[in-house]
C-alpha positions in Angstrom: 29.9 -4.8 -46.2 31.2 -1.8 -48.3 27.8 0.1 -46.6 26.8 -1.4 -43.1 30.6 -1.8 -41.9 31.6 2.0 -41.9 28.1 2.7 -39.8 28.3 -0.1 -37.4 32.2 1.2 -36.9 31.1 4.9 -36.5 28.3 3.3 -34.2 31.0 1.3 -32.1 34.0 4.0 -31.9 31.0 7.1 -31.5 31.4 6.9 -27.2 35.5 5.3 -27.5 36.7 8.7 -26.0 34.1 8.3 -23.0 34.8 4.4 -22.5 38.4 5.5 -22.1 38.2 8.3 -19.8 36.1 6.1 -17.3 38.3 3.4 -17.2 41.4 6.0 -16.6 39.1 6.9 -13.7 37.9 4.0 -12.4 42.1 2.7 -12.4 42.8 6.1 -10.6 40.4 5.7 -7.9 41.0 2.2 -7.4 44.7 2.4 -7.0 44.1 5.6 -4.3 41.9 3.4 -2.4 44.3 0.7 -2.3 47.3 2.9 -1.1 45.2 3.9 1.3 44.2 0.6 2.6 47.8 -0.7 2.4 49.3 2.5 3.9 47.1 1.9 7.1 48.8 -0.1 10.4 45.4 -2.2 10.9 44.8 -3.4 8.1 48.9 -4.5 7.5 48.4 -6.5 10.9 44.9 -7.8 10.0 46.7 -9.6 6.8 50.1 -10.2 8.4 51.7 -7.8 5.9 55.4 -6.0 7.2 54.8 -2.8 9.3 56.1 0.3 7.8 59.0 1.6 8.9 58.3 4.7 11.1 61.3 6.7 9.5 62.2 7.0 5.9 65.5 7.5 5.1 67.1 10.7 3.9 67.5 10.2 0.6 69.6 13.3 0.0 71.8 13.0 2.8 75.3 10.9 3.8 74.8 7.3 3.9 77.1 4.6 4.3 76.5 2.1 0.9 74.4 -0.6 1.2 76.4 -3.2 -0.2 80.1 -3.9 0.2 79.9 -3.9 -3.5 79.3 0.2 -4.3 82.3 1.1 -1.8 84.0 2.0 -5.0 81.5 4.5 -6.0 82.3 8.2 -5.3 79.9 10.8 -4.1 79.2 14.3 -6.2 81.5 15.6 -3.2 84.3 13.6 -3.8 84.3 13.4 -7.8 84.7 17.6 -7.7 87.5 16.7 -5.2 89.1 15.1 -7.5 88.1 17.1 -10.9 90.8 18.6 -12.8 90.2 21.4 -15.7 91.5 20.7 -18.8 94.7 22.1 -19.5 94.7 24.3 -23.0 97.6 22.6 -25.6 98.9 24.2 -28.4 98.1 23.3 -32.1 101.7 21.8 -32.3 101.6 20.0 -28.4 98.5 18.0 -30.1 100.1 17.1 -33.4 103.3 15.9 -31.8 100.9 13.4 -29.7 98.9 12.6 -32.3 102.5 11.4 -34.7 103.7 9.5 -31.7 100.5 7.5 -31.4 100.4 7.1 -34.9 104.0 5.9 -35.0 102.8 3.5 -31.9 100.7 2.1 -33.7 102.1 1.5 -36.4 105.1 0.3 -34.9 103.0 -2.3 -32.9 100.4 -3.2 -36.1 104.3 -4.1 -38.2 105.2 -6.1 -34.5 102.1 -8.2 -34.8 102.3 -8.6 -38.8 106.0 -10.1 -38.5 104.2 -12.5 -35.7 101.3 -13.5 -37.7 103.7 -14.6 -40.6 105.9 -16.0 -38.4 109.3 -13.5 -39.1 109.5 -12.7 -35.5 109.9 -15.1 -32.7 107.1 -14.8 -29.6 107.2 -16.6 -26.4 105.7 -19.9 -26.9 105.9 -20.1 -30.3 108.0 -20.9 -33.6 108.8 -19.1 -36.3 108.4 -20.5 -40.2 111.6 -21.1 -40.6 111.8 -22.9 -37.4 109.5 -25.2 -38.0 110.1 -25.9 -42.0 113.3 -27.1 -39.9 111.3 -28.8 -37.5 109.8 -30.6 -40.2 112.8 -31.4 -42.5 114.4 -33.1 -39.5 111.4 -34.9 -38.6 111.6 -36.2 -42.6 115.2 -37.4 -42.2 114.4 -39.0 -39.0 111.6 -41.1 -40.2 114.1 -41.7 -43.3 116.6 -43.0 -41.0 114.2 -45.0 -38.9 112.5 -46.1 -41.5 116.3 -47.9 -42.9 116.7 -48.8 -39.7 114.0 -50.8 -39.4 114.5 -52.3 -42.8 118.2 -53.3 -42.1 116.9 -55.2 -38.6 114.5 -57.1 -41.0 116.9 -58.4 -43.3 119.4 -59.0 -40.2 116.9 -61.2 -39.0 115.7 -63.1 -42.1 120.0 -63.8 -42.1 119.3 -65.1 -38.8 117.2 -67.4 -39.2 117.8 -68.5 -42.9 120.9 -69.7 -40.5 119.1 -71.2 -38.0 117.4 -73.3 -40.8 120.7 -74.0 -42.7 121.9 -75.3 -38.6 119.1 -77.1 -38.0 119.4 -78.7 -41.8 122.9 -79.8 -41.2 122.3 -81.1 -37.7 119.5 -83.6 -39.0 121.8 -85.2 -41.9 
């Protein structure tokens, strides 16, 4: 293996260059005879294949878009209509703008802390101390229900501890 390999390889690769270049030229004039078959108007009809269209387009010219879609899209013409230069700033114009979008953000990063933690009230939602109130007076009022519910029990075990007691006396 160590011996024969390296020879058959040098054997296989020797005319890989030439292989190569053949089939480059074989695929090149394959494809030219092909574009010339399909370009021709006798051979489209023979196979029932579109016409060509007698007139290409102007690529380069004015043309309306072709889909509703790309209305929106602006031509070279009409995006240097529209260009403005750059106006030069000053050193201290750009540092004032940069400290007020700082303080921005800032301002707006504190906003949506005291949200998150629930210090400042947003639409549609409750603050912490809302609802630890919420939920103390959802305690009490299972308290009270709860005693509610007991003192109905005992009002009716009266009832009908009574109702026996009746029914006793009404027998004798």
């Amino acid at each position: 293996m160590s011996y024969g390999l390296p020879g058959l390889s040098l054997a296989f690769t020797w005319w890989l260059p030439a292989g190569l270049q053949l089939s480059f030229l074989v695929a090149g004039i394959l494809s030219a005879i092909q574009a010339t078959v399909f370009r021709n108007p006798g051979f489209r009809s023979m196979v029932k294949m579109e016409p060509l269209p007698d007139k290409l387009p102007d690529a380069f010219g004015p043309k309306e878009p072709v889909s509703p879609y790309r209305r929106d899209i602006l031509t070279v013409e009409q995006m240097q209509e529209k260009y403005e230069a750059p106006q030069a700033k000053g050193v201290l114009s750009v540092l004032g703008e940069k400290v007020q979008e700082a303080k921005k953000s800032a301002r707006e990063g504190v906003k949506s802390m005291k949200e998150y933690t629930g210090q400042e009230r947003k639409d549609g939602k409750r603050t912490k101390q809302e609802i630890q109130k919420a939920e103390a007076y959802e305690k009490r009022r299972a308290k009270e229900e709860k005693e509610r519910l007991v003192e109905m029990d005992k009002r009716r075990r009266e009832e009908r501890r009574l109702k026996k007691l009746q029914k006793q006396q009404g027998r004798q």
